[in-house]
VMD Tcl script that draws the C-alpha trace (Angstrom):
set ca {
  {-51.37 85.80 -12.50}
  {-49.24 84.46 -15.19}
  {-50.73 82.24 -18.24}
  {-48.88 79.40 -17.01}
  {-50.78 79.29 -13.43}
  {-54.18 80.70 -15.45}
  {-53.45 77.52 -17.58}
  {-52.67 75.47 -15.01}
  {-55.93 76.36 -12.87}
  {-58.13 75.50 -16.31}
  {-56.99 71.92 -16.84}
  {-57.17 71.63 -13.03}
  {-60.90 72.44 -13.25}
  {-61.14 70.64 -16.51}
  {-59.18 67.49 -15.17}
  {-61.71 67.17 -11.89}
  {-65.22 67.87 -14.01}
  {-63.59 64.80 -16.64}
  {-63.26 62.56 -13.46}
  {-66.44 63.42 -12.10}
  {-68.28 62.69 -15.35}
  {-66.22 59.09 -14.91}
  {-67.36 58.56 -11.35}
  {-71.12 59.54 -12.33}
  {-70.97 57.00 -15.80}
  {-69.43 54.57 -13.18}
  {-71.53 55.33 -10.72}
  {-74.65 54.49 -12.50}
  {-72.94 51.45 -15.06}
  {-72.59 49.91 -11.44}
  {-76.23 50.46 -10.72}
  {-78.02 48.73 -13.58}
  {-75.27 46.23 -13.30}
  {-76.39 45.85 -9.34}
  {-80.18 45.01 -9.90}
  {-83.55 43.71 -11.70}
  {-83.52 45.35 -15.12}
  {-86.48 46.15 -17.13}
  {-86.36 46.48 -20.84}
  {-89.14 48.62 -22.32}
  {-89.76 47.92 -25.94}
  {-92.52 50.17 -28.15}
  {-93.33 49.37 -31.72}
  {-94.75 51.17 -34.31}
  {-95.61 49.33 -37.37}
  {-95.37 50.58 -41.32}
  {-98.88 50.92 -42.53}
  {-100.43 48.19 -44.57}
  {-98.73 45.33 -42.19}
  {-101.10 43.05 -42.23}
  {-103.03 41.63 -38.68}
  {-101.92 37.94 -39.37}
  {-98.27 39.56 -39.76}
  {-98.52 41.17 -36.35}
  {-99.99 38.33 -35.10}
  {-96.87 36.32 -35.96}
  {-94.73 39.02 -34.89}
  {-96.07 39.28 -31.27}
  {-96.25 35.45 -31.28}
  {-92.39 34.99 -32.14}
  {-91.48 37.91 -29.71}
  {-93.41 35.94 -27.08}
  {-92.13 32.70 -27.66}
  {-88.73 34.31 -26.52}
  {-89.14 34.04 -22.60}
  {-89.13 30.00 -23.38}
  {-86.40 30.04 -25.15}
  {-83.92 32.33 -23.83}
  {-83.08 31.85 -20.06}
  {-82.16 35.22 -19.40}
  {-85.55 36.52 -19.55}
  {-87.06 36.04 -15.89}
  {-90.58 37.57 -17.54}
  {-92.51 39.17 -20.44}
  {-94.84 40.96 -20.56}
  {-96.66 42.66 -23.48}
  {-100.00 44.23 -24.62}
  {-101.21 46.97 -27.80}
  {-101.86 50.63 -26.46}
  {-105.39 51.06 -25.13}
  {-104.64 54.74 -23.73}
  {-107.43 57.25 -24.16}
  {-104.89 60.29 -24.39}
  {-103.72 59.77 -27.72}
  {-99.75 60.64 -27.23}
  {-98.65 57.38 -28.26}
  {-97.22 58.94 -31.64}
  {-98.66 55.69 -33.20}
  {-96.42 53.40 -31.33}
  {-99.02 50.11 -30.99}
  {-96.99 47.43 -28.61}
  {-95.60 47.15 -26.07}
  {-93.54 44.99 -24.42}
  {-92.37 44.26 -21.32}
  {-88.77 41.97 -20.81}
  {-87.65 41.43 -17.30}
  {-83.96 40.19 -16.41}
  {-81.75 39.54 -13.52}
  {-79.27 42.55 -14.04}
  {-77.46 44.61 -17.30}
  {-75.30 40.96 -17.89}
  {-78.40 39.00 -18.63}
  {-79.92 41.50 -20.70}
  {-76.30 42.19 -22.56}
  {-76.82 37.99 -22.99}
  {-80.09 38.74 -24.51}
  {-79.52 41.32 -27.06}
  {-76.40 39.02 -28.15}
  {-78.64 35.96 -28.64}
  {-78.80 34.07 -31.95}
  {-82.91 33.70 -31.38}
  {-83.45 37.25 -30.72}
  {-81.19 38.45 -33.18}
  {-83.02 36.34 -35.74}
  {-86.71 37.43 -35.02}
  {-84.96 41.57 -35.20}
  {-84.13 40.90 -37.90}
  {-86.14 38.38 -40.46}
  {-89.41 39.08 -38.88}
  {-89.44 42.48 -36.86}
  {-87.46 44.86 -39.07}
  {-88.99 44.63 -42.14}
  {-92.52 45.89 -41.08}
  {-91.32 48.10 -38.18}
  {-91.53 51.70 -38.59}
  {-90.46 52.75 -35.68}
  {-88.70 51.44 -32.25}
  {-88.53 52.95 -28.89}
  {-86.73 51.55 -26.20}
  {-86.02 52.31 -22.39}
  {-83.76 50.25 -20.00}
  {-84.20 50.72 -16.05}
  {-82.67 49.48 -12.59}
  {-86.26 48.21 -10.43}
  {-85.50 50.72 -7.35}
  {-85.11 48.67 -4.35}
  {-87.82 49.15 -2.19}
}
mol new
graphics top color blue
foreach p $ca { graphics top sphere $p radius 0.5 }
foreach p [lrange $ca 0 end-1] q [lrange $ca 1 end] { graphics top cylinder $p $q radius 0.2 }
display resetview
Protein backbone atom coordinates (compact mmCIF):
# COMPACT_ATOMS: atom_id res chain seq x y z
CA UNK A 1 0.00 0.00 0.00
CA UNK A 2 1.44 3.29 -0.86
CA UNK A 3 1.88 6.25 1.88
CA UNK A 4 -0.57 8.20 0.09
CA UNK A 5 -3.57 5.53 0.60
CA UNK A 6 -1.80 4.58 4.29
CA UNK A 7 -2.25 8.42 4.77
CA UNK A 8 -5.33 8.65 3.39
CA UNK A 9 -6.88 5.65 5.55
CA UNK A 10 -5.38 7.61 8.90
CA UNK A 11 -7.18 10.93 8.49
CA UNK A 12 -10.15 8.81 7.34
CA UNK A 13 -10.14 7.12 10.78
CA UNK A 14 -9.04 10.31 12.38
CA UNK A 15 -11.75 12.46 10.49
CA UNK A 16 -14.79 9.91 11.72
CA UNK A 17 -13.44 9.51 15.63
CA UNK A 18 -13.30 13.87 15.43
CA UNK A 19 -17.03 13.72 14.28
CA UNK A 20 -18.02 11.24 16.64
CA UNK A 21 -16.51 13.11 19.59
CA UNK A 22 -18.85 16.16 17.98
CA UNK A 23 -21.98 14.05 17.84
CA UNK A 24 -21.31 12.69 21.55
CA UNK A 25 -20.49 16.67 22.96
CA UNK A 26 -23.70 17.39 20.91
CA UNK A 27 -25.36 14.68 21.89
CA UNK A 28 -25.21 15.34 25.52
CA UNK A 29 -25.08 19.65 25.23
CA UNK A 30 -28.66 18.73 23.81
CA UNK A 31 -29.48 16.71 26.86
CA UNK A 32 -28.90 19.09 29.75
CA UNK A 33 -30.27 21.66 27.42
CA UNK A 34 -33.59 19.21 27.10
CA UNK A 35 -34.44 18.93 30.92
CA UNK A 36 -34.64 19.84 34.84
CA UNK A 37 -31.07 20.69 35.82
CA UNK A 38 -29.63 20.33 39.17
CA UNK A 39 -26.72 22.35 40.33
CA UNK A 40 -24.74 20.75 43.16
CA UNK A 41 -22.70 23.22 45.11
CA UNK A 42 -20.12 21.99 48.16
CA UNK A 43 -18.23 24.43 50.28
CA UNK A 44 -15.42 24.19 52.28
CA UNK A 45 -14.60 27.08 54.39
CA UNK A 46 -10.88 28.60 55.41
CA UNK A 47 -10.42 27.93 59.05
CA UNK A 48 -11.07 30.63 61.55
CA UNK A 49 -14.38 31.87 59.50
CA UNK A 50 -16.31 32.79 62.00
CA UNK A 51 -20.17 31.08 62.71
CA UNK A 52 -21.93 34.56 62.39
CA UNK A 53 -19.90 34.80 58.94
CA UNK A 54 -21.33 31.51 57.76
CA UNK A 55 -24.39 32.36 59.04
CA UNK A 56 -24.55 35.37 56.71
CA UNK A 57 -23.12 33.45 54.00
CA UNK A 58 -25.80 30.66 53.92
CA UNK A 59 -28.39 33.42 54.58
CA UNK A 60 -27.36 35.53 51.36
CA UNK A 61 -26.99 32.24 49.30
CA UNK A 62 -30.56 31.48 50.40
CA UNK A 63 -32.08 34.62 49.83
CA UNK A 64 -31.19 33.88 46.07
CA UNK A 65 -34.27 31.61 45.10
CA UNK A 66 -36.41 35.04 45.87
CA UNK A 67 -34.61 36.95 43.96
CA UNK A 68 -33.57 35.29 40.91
CA UNK A 69 -36.45 33.67 38.86
CA UNK A 70 -34.51 31.11 37.35
CA UNK A 71 -34.15 29.14 40.38
CA UNK A 72 -37.39 26.82 40.55
CA UNK A 73 -35.82 25.53 44.20
CA UNK A 74 -33.02 25.45 46.81
CA UNK A 75 -32.17 23.45 48.79
CA UNK A 76 -29.26 23.35 51.30
CA UNK A 77 -28.01 21.78 54.60
CA UNK A 78 -24.11 21.27 56.50
CA UNK A 79 -22.74 17.58 56.16
CA UNK A 80 -24.07 15.32 58.91
CA UNK A 81 -22.48 12.03 57.26
CA UNK A 82 -21.00 9.53 59.67
CA UNK A 83 -18.34 8.28 57.02
CA UNK A 84 -16.07 11.02 57.18
CA UNK A 85 -15.11 11.40 53.21
CA UNK A 86 -16.35 14.76 52.97
CA UNK A 87 -12.61 16.09 52.64
CA UNK A 88 -13.91 18.94 54.95
CA UNK A 89 -16.39 20.23 52.50
CA UNK A 90 -19.31 21.59 55.20
CA UNK A 91 -22.44 22.80 52.81
CA UNK A 92 -24.20 21.95 50.67
CA UNK A 93 -26.45 23.22 48.44
CA UNK A 94 -28.96 22.29 46.35
CA UNK A 95 -30.20 24.84 43.12
CA UNK A 96 -32.88 23.51 40.91
CA UNK A 97 -33.67 25.10 37.33
CA UNK A 98 -35.78 24.57 34.35
CA UNK A 99 -32.93 23.49 31.85
CA UNK A 100 -28.87 24.52 31.07
CA UNK A 101 -30.49 28.25 29.73
CA UNK A 102 -31.84 29.12 33.12
CA UNK A 103 -28.96 28.02 34.94
CA UNK A 104 -26.49 29.81 32.16
CA UNK A 105 -29.09 32.97 33.32
CA UNK A 106 -28.09 32.26 36.79
CA UNK A 107 -24.43 32.07 36.84
CA UNK A 108 -24.60 35.44 34.62
CA UNK A 109 -26.70 37.24 37.26
CA UNK A 110 -25.62 40.54 38.82
CA UNK A 111 -27.03 39.13 42.48
CA UNK A 112 -25.23 35.95 42.29
CA UNK A 113 -22.24 37.28 40.92
CA UNK A 114 -22.14 39.76 43.78
CA UNK A 115 -22.61 37.33 46.81
CA UNK A 116 -19.39 34.96 44.74
CA UNK A 117 -17.74 37.34 45.01
CA UNK A 118 -17.95 40.06 48.09
CA UNK A 119 -19.22 37.52 50.47
CA UNK A 120 -18.41 33.82 49.36
CA UNK A 121 -14.87 34.04 48.01
CA UNK A 122 -13.09 35.54 50.53
CA UNK A 123 -13.66 32.83 53.28
CA UNK A 124 -14.06 29.87 50.86
CA UNK A 125 -11.39 27.41 50.75
CA UNK A 126 -12.59 25.26 48.59
CA UNK A 127 -15.61 24.74 45.91
CA UNK A 128 -16.99 21.69 44.38
CA UNK A 129 -19.53 21.70 41.94
CA UNK A 130 -21.64 19.11 39.83
CA UNK A 131 -24.32 19.93 37.15
CA UNK A 132 -26.93 17.09 36.10
CA UNK A 133 -29.97 16.44 33.61
CA UNK A 134 -33.04 14.90 36.33
CA UNK A 135 -33.44 11.47 34.23
CA UNK A 136 -36.90 11.32 33.07
CA UNK A 137 -38.64 8.79 34.74
Amino acid sequence: MSCTKILGSIIAVVGISIVAAGLAVETESKKAEAGKLRHVVLFKFKDGTSPEKIKEIETAYCAQQQKIPEIVDLEWGTDVSTENLSQGFTHCFIITFRNAADRTAYLRHPIHKEISKSLLTPYREKVLVVDYVVPNK
